[in-house]
Biopython code that builds the backbone (N, CA, C, O; Angstrom):
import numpy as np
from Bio.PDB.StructureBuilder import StructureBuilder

atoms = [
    (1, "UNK", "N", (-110.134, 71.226, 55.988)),
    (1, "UNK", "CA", (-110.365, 71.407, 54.579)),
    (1, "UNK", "C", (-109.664, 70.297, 53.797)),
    (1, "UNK", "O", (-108.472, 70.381, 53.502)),
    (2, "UNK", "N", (-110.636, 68.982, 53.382)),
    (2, "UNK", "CA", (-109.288, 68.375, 52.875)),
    (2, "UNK", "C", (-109.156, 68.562, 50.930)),
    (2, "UNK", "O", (-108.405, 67.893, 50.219)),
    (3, "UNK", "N", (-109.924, 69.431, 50.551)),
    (3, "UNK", "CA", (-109.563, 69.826, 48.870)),
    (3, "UNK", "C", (-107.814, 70.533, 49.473)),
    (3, "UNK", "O", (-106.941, 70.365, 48.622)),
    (4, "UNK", "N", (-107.442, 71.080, 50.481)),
    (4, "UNK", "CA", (-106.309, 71.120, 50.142)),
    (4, "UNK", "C", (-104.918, 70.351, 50.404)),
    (4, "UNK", "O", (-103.754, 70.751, 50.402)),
    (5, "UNK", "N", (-105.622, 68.827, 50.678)),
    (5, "UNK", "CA", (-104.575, 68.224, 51.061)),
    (5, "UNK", "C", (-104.402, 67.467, 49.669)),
    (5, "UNK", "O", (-105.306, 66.827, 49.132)),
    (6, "UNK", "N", (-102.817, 67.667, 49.039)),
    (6, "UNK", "CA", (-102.766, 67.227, 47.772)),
    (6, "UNK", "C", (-102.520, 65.939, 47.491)),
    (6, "UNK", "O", (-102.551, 65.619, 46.303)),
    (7, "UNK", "N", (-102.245, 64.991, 48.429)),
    (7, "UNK", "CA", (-101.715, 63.872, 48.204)),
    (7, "UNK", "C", (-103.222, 62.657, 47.365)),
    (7, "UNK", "O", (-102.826, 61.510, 47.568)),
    (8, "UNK", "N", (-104.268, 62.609, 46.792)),
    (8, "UNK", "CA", (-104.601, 61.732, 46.515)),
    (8, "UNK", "C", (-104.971, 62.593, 44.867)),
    (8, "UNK", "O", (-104.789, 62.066, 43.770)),
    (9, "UNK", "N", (-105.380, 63.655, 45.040)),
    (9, "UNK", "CA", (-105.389, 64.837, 43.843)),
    (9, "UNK", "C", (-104.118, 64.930, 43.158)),
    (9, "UNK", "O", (-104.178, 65.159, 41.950)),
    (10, "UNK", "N", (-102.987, 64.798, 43.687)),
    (10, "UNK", "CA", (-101.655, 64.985, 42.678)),
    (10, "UNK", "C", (-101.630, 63.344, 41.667)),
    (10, "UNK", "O", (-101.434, 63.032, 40.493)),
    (11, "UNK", "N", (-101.919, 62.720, 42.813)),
    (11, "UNK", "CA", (-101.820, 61.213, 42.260)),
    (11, "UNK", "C", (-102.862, 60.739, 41.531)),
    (11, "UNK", "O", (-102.519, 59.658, 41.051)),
    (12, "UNK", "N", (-103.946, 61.020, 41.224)),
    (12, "UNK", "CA", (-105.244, 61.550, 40.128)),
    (12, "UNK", "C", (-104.857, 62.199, 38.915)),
    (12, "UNK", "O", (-105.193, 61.794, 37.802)),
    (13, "UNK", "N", (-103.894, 63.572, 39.209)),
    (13, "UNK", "CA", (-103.616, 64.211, 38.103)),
    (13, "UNK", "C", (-102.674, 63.155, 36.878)),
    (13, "UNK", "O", (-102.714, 62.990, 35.659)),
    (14, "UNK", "N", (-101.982, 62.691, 37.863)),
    (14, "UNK", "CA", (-100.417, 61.741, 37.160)),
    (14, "UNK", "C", (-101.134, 60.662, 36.693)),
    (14, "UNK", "O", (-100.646, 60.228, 35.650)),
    (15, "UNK", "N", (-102.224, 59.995, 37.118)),
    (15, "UNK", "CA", (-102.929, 58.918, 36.673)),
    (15, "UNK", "C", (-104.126, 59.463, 35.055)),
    (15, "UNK", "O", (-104.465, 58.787, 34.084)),
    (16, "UNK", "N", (-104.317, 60.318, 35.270)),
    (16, "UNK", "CA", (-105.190, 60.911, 34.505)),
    (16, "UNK", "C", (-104.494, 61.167, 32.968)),
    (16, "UNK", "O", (-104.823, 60.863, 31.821)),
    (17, "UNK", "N", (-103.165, 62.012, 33.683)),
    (17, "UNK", "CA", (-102.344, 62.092, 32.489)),
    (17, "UNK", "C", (-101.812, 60.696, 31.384)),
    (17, "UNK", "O", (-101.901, 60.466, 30.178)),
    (18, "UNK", "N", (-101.294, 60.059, 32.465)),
    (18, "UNK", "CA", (-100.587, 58.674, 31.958)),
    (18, "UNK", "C", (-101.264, 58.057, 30.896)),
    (18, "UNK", "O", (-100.828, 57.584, 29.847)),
    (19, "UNK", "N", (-102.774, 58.169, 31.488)),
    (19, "UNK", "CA", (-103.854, 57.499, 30.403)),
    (19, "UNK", "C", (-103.887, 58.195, 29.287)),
    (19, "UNK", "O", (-103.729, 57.623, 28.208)),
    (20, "UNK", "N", (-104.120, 59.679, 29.377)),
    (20, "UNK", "CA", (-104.480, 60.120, 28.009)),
    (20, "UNK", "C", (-103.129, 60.246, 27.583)),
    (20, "UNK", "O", (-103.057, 61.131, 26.731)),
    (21, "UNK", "N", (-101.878, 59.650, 27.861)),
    (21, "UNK", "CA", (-100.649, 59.819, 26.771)),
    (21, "UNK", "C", (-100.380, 58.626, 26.582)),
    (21, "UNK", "O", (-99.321, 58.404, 25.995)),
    (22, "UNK", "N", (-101.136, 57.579, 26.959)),
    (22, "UNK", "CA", (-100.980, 55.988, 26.399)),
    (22, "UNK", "C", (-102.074, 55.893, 25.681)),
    (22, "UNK", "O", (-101.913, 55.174, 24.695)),
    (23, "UNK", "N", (-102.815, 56.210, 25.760)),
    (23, "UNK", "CA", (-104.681, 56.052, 24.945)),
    (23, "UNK", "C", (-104.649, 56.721, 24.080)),
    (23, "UNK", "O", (-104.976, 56.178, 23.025)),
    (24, "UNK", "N", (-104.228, 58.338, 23.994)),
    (24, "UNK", "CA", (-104.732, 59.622, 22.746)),
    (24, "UNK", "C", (-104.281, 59.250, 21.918)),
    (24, "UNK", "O", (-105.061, 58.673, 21.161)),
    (25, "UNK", "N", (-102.798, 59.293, 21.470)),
    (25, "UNK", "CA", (-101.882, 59.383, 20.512)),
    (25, "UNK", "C", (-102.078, 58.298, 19.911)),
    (25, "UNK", "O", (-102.457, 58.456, 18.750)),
    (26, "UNK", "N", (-101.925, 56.840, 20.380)),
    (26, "UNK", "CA", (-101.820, 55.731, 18.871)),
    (26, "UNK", "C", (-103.115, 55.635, 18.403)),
    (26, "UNK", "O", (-103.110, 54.883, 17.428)),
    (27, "UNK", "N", (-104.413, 56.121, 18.688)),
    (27, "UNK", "CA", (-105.527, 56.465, 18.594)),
    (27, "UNK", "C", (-105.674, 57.627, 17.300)),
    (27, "UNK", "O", (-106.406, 57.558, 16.312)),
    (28, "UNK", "N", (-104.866, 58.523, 17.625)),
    (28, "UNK", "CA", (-104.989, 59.379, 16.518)),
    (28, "UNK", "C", (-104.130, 59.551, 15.215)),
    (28, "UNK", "O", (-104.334, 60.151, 14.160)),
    (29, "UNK", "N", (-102.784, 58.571, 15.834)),
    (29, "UNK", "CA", (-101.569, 58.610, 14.508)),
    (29, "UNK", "C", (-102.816, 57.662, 13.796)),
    (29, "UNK", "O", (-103.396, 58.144, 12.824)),
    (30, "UNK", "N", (-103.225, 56.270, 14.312)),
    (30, "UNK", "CA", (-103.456, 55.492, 13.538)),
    (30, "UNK", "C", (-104.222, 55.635, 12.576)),
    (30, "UNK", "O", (-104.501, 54.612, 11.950)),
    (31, "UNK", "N", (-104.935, 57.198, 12.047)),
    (31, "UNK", "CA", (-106.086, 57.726, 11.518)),
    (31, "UNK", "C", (-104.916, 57.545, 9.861)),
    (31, "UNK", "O", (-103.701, 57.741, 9.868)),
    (32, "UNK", "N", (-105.644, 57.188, 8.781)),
    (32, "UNK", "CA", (-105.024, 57.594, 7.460)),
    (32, "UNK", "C", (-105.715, 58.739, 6.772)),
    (32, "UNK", "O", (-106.740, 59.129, 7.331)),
    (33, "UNK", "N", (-105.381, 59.307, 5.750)),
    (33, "UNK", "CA", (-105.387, 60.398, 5.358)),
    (33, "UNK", "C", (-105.900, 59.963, 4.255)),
    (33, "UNK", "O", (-105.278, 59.014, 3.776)),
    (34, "UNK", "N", (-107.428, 60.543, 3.279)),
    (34, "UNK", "CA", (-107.796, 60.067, 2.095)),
    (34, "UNK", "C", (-106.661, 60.566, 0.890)),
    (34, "UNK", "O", (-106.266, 59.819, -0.004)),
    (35, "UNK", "N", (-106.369, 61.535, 1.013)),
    (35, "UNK", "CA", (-105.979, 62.439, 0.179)),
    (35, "UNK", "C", (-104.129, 61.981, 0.364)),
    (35, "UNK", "O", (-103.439, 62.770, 1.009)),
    (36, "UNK", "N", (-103.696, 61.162, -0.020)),
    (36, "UNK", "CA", (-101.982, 61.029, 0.347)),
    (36, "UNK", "C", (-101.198, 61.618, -1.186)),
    (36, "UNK", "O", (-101.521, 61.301, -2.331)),
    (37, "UNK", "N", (-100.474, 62.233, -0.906)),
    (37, "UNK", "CA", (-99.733, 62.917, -1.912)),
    (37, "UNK", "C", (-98.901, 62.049, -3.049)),
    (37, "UNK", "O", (-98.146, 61.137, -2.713)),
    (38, "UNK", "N", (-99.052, 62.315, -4.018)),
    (38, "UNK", "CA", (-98.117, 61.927, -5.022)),
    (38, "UNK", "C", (-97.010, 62.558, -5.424)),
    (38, "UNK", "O", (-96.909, 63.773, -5.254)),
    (39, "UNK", "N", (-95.942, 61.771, -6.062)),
    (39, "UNK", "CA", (-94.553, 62.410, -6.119)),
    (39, "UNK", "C", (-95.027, 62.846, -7.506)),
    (39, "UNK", "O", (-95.510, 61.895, -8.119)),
    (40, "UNK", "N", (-95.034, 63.956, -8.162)),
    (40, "UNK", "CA", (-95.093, 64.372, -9.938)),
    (40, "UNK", "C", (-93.470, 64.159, -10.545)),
    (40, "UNK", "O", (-92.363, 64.011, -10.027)),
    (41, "UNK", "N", (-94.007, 64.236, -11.934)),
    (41, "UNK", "CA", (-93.073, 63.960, -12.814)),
    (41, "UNK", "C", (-92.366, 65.479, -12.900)),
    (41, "UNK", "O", (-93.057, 66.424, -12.520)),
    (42, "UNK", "N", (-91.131, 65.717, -13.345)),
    (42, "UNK", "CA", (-90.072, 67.001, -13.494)),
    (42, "UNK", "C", (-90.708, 67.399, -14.966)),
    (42, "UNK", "O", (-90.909, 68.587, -15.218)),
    (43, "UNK", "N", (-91.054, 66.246, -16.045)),
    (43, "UNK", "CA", (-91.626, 66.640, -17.216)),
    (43, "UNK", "C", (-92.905, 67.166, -17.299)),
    (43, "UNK", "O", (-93.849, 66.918, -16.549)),
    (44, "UNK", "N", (-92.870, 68.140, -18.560)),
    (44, "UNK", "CA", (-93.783, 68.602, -18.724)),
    (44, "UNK", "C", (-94.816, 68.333, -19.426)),
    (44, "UNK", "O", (-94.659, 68.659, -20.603)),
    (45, "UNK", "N", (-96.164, 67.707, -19.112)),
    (45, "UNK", "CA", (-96.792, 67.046, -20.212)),
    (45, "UNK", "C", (-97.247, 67.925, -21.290)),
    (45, "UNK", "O", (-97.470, 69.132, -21.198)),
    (46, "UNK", "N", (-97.364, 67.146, -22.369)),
    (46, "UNK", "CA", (-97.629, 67.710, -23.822)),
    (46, "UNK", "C", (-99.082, 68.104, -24.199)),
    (46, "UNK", "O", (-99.788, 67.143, -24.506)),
    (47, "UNK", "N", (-99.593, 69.169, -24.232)),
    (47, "UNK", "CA", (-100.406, 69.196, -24.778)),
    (47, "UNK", "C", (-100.849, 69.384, -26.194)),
    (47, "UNK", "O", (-100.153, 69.941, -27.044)),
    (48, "UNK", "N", (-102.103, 68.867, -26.416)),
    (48, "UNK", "CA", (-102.184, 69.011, -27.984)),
    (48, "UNK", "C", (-103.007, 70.626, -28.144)),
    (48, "UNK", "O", (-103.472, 71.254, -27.193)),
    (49, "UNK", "N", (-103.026, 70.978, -29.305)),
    (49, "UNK", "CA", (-103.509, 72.385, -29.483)),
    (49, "UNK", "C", (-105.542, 71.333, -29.788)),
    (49, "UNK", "O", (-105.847, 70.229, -30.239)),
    (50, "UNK", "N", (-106.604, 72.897, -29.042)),
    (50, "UNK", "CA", (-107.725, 72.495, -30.044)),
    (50, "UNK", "C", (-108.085, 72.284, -31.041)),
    (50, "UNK", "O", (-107.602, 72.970, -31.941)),
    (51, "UNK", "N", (-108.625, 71.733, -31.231)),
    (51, "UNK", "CA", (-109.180, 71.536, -33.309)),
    (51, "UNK", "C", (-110.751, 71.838, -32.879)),
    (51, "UNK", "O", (-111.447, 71.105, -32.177)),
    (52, "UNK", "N", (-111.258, 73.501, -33.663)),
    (52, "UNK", "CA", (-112.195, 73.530, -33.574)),
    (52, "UNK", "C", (-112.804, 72.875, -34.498)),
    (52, "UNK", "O", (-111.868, 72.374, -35.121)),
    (53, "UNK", "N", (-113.949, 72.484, -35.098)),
    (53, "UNK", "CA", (-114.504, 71.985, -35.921)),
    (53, "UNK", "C", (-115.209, 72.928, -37.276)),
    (53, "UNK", "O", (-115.303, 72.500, -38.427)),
    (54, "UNK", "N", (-115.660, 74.301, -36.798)),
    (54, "UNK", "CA", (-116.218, 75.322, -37.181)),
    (54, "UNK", "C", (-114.808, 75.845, -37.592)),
    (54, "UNK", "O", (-114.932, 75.823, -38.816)),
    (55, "UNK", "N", (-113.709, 76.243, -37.384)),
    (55, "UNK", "CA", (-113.027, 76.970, -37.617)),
    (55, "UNK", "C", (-111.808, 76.584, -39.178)),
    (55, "UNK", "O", (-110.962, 77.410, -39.518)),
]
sb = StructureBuilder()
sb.init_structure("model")
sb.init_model(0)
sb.init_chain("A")
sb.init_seg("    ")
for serial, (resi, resn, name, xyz) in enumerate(atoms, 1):
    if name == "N":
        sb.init_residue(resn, " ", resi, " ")
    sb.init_atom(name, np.array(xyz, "f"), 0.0, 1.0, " ", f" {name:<3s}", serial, name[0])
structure = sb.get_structure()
């Protein structure tokens, strides 16, 4: 039976891995984000009251 001899299957797994943890990641940090946050102001902006026209 050789599916249970592990020696070329362990060394597949470790090869398999290696790649997708050198390949995935700078692949996916390198993605930017449309939406990036802004720092707001502590103040409160001013609003003006309506001016109806009719009223």
């Amino acid at each position: 039976m050789p599916q249970l001899n592990p020696a070329p299957w362990f060394a597949i797994l470790i090869f398999s891995w290696l790649v997708f943890l050198i390949t995935i990641p700078p692949k996916v940090l390198s993605h930017t984000f449309p939406n990036e946050t802004t720092s707001r102001s502590t103040e409160k902006s001013k609003t003006n009251p309506w001016n109806w026209p009719w009223a």
